[in-house]
N, C-alpha and C positions, 0 to 999 in steps of 0.2 A: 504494500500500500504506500502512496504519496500522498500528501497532503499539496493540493495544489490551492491558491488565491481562490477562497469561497468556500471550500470543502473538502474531500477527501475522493480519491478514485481509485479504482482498483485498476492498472495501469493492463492487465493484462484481458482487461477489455474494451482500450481504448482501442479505437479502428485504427486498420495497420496505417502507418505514414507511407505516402509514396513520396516522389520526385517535389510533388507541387508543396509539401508541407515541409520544407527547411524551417531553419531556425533562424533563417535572412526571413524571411518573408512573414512567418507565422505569427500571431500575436495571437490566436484566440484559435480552442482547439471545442469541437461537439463534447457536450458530455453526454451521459448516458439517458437520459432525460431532452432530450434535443434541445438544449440550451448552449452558453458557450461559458467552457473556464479560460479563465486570463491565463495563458501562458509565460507571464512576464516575468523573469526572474525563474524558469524551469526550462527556459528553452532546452541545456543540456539533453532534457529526457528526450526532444525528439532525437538530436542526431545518435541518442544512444537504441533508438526506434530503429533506427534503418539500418545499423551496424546489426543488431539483432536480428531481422530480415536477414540481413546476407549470411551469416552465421547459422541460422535457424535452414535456409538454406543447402549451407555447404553440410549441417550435421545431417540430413536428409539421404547424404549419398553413403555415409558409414560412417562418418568420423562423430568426434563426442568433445567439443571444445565448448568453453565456457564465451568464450570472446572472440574477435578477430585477433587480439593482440597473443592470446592464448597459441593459436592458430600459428603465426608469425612465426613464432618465439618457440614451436613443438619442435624445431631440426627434425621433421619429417617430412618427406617430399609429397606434399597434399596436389601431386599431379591431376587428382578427379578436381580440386575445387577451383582448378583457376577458368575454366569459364564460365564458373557463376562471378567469380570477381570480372572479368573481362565484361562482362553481361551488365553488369553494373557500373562499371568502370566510365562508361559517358552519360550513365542516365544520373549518379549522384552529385547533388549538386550544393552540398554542404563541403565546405573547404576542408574541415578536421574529419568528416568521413571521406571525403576524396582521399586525404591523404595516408589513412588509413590504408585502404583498397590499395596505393599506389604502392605504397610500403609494402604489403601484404604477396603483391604480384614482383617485388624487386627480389627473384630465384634464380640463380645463372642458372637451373635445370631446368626454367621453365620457359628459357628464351624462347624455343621453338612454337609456344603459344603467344605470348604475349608480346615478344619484340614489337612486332608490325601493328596490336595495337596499340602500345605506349606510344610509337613513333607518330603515329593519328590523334593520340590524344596532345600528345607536345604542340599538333600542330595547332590543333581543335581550341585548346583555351582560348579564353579570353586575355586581350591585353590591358584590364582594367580588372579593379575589385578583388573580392579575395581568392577567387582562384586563379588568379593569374601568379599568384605565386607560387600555384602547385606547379607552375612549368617547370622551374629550378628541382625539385624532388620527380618528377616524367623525367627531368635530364639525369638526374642520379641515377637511375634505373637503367637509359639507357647503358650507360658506362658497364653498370653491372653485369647488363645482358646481351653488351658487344658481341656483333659477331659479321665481319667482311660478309658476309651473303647481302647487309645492306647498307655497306660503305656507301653507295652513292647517296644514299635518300640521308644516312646520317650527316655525311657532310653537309649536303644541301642545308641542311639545320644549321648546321655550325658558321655557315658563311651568309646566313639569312640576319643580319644586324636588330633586324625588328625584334630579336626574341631577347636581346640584351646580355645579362646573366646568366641567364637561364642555361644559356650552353656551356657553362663552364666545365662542370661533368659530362658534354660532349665533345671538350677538348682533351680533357682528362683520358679519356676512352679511346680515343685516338689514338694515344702510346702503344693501344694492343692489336694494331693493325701492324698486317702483312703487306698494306699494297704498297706498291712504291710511289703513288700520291699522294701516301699521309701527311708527308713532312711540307713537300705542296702545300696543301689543304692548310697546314697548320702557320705556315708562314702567311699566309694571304690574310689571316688574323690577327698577327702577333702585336699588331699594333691597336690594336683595340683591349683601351684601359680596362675593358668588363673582361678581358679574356688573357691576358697577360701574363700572371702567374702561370696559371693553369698550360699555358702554350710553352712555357719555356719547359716545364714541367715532361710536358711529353717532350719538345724536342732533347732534351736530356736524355732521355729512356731511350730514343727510337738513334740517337747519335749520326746522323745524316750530314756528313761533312758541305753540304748546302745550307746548312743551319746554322755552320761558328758564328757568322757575321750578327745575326740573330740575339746567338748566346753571349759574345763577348759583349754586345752593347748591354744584354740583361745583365753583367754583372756588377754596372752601375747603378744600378735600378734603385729608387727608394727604399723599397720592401726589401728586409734581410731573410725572406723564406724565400723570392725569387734571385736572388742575386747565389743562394746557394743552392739553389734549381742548376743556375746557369754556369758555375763553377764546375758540381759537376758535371752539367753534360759537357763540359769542353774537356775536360778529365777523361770522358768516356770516348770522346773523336781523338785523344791524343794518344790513349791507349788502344782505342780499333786500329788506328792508323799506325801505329809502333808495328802493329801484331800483323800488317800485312804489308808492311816494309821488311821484314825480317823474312816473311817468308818465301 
């Protein structure tokens, strides 16, 4: 039982919340009596409405979890549940359940389902309000869920400036490409302040002797976590470079 403004409701017979009933939007929910309770100050309960939907859901197919976070947090590869999370995944429109789900589906074993729709969901937010800051955690995801089958469409992202910050863990992720565009891709950035770190970062890892010039400038850099990006990846071209001069 909750006590909500006016009364008391027994929560597991309020009607289920869909998409339309956020905690952006909502202010006033049916009660059981076709009346309405002020939701003000409990919004909480709805977005914990629809995490329960999804959970109630995935417990449906055999598993027995109390939460989504539960779920997350099992180290068990819940390969049945991620297309009720994908299923969900552009209809929730609560930013702490978005983020939730987005968290929930960030699996490297689950790339094979979800890559390609995270990648539509990156594209799909909103460049205003509060989910537009779930693109930055869609971008974490990606990095997690890298994989060259869609080096093109990720770059496309990375070199798209609309998305801001947000690509930084799609610079990040970059470092674990094979193609030999990456370093490309990654310098055609390097000079955008939202991506900077992160760029020298990968050109470090990937050590592409087209990048010193890159790396040597980052090691003037303000920032002492990129200036030590940029140290060593010039550490790393002087030692690739040693190692095939000798041979």
């Amino acid at each position: 039982m909750k006590q909500l403004i006016g009364g008391i409701v027994n929560l597991s017979q309020v009607p289920a919340v869909t998409k339309a009933y956020t905690r952006r939007d909502l202010t006033t929910a049916p009660d059981l009596d076709g009346g309405f309770w002020r939701w003000k100050g409990f919004d909480h309960l709805v977005s914990e409405t629809v995490l329960e939907q999804i959970i109630r859901e995935i417990n449906e197919l055999g598993y027995d979890f109390a939460t989504i976070d539960d779920l997350r947090e099992s180290r068990t590869r819940y390969i049945k549940a991620i297309p009720v999370l994908l299923a969900w995944l552009p209809v929730v429109t609560d930013s702490t359940d978005k983020d939730a789900v987005i968290r929930t589906l960030t699996q490297p074993w689950a790339k094979k389902l979800a890559l390609d729709p995270l990648i539509e969901e990156f594209r799909n937010l909103p460049f205003d309000g509060e989910l537009a800051r779930e693109r930055w955690v869609v971008g974490n995801a990606l990095d997690v869920l890298w994989d060259d089958s869609r080096f093109d469409a990720l770059a496309e992202l990375l070199l798209d400036s609309r998305f801001g910050r947000a690509r930084q863990m799609i610079a990040w992720g970059m470092s674990k490409s094979k193609r030999a565009e990456a370093t490309e891709v990654l310098l055609r950035v390097a000079d955008d302040p939202d991506l900077t770190g992160h760029v020298v970062r990968s050109l470090a890892k990937l050590a592409d002797p087209q990048a010193r010039p890159t790396l040597q400038a980052a090691e003037a850099h303000k920032e002492a976590w990129i200036r030590k990006y940029a140290r060593k990846g010039i550490s790393n071209l002087d030692r690739k470079e040693g190692a095939v001069s000798r041979s």
